[in-house]
Every structure is written in structure tokens, then in C-alpha cells.
C-alpha positions as CSV (number, residue, x, y, z in Angstrom):
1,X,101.5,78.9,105.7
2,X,104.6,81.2,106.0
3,X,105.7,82.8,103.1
4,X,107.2,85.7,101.8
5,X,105.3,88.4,99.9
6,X,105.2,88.5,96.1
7,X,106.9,92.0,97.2
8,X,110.0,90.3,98.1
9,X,109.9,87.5,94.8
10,X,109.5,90.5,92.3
11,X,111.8,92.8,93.8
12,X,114.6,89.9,94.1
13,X,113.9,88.9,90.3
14,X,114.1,92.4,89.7
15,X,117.3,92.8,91.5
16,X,118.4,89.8,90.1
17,X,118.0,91.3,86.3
18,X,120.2,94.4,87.6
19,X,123.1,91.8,88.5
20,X,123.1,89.8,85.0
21,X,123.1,93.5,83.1
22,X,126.2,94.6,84.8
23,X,127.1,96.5,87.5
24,X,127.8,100.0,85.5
25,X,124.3,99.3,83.6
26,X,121.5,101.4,83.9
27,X,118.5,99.7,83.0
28,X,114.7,101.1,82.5
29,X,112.4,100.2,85.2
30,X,109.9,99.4,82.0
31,X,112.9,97.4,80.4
32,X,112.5,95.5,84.0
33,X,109.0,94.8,83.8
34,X,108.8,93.7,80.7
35,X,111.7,91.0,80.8
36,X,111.1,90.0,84.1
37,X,107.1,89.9,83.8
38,X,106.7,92.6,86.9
39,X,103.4,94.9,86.8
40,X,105.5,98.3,85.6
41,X,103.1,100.3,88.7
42,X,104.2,98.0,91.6
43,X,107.9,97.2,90.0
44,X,107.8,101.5,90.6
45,X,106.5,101.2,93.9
46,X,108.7,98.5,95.2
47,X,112.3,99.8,94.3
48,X,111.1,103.6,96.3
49,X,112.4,101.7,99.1
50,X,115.6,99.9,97.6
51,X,116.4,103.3,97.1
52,X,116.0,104.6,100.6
53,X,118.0,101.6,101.8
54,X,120.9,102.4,99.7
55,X,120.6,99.3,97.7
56,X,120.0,100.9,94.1
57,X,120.1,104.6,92.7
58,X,117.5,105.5,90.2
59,X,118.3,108.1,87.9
60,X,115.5,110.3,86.0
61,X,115.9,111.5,82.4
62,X,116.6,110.0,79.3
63,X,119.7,108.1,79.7
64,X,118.2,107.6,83.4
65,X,117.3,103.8,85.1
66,X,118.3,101.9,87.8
67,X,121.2,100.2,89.1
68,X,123.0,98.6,91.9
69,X,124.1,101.0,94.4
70,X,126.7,98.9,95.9
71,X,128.4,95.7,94.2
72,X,126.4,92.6,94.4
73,X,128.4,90.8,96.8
74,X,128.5,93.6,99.2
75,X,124.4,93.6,99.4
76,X,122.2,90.5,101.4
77,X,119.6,88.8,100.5
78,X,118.2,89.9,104.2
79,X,119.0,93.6,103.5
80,X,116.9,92.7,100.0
81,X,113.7,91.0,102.3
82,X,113.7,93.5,104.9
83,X,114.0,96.7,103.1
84,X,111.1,95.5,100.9
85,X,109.2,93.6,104.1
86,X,110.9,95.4,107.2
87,X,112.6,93.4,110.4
88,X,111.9,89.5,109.4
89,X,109.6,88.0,112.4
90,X,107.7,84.6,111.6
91,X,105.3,85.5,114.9
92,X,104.3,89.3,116.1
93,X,105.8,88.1,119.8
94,X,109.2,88.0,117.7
95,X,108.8,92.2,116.7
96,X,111.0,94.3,119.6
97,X,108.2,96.4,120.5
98,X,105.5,94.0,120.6
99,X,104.7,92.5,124.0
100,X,102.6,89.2,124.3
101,X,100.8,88.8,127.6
102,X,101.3,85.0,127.3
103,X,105.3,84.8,126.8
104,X,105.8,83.3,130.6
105,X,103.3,80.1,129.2
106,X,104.3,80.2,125.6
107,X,106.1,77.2,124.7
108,X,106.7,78.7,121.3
109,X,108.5,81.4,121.3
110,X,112.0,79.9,121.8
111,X,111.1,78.3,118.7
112,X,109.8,80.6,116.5
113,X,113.3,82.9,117.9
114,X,115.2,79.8,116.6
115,X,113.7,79.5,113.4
116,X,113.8,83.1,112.9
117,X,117.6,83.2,113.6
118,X,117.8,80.6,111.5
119,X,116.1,81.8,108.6
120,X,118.2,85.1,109.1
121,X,121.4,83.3,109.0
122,X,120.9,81.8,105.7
123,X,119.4,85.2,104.2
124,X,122.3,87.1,105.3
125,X,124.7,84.4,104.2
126,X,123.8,84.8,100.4
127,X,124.4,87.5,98.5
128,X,123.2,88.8,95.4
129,X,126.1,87.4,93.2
130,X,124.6,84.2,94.8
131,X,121.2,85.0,92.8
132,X,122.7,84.3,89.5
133,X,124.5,80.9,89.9
């Protein structure tokens, strides 16, 4: 079975939480995990890199939290998966700097490209607005 990672479900109900508060709204990461049902030590370790992508700002302090970095429309549900995941690939031969000795007699690999590109296209096509309708 391909599936994604309970990474990528918690951070996009997460993200998802951020949306319905409001864009201005900073919101607790333990107001998060409570509501949304998200371990408070992996919700913590899963936005570090929503951060370093740009797609929310966390603020320390008393009045601190986390919110959207950008407006909800303007972020992907790909840049969501593959900041949390990294590059989307259903099949290793499908990473850029992995080489499979048996490409030349693989009938798979135009596939799995397809259904990669595929999979991409609908990712990239929804948006984070998308998440709350």
C-alpha cells in the first residue's frame, strides 16, 4: 500500500485549524493539539519544518503561536506534503539522484512517472482555502 505518513494527515489537520482561526490569528501549538487530537511533542516537531519552508511563522512568548505565513490560497497542498515528506516519488527509481540498474528493462517506471505526475498535479492544484470547504 501507498500512503502518506501520519506526518503529512496531522500537519494538514493542523494547517487546516490555522485556516478556520483566521489568517491574523495566532494560535498555541497546545491549543492545536488539543482541538485537533495531535501528540503536543510531534505537532512541535512537525511545524520546525513548515517554518523553514516559509509556510507558517511561530512566534515565542506569551502572546506568541503559530500562523500562516502566507495567505491560504497562495500555499499548496504539495508545498504542505513535501515540506513535511520531501520531493513526492511513489518508487525510489522516481528520486533525481537515485539510479536503478534495471531502468532499460523496467516496464514500470513510465508508470510510476505518470502516476507521480499525476498525483502532483492534483496536490498542487488545491490549496489550503480548498481544506475547509
Amino acid at each position: 500500500m501507498i500512503r502518506l505518513t501520519k506526518a503529512v494527515e496531522y500537519g494538514l489537520r493542523a494547517i487546516r485549524y490555522l485556516v478556520e482561526s483566521g489568517e491574523e490569528a495566532r494560535i498555541s501549538i497546545g491549543d492545536i493539539s488539543l482541538h485537533k487530537k495531535i501528540p503536543e511533542p510531534f505537532l512541535r516537531k512537525l511545524f520546525k519544518p513548515l517554518v523553514q519552508q516559509g509556510i507558517i511563522n511561530s512566534t515565542r512568548g506569551v502572546s506568541g503561536g503559530v500562523r500562516l505565513a502566507r495567505k491560504p490560497s497562495d500555499i499548496t497542498v504539495l508545498e504542505v506534503v513535501e515540506a513535511l515528506e520531501g520531493p513526492l516519488a511513489l518508487n525510489e527509481c522516481l528520486l533525481e539522484d537515485v539510479s536503478c540498474e534495471f531502468l532499460d528493462e523496467c516496464g514500470m517506471h513510465d508508470v510510476w512517472e505518470e502516476a507521480q505526475a499525476a498525483m502532483a498535479k492534483v496536490l498542487r492544484s488545491k490549496n489550503l482555502t480548498d481544506l475547509t470547504k
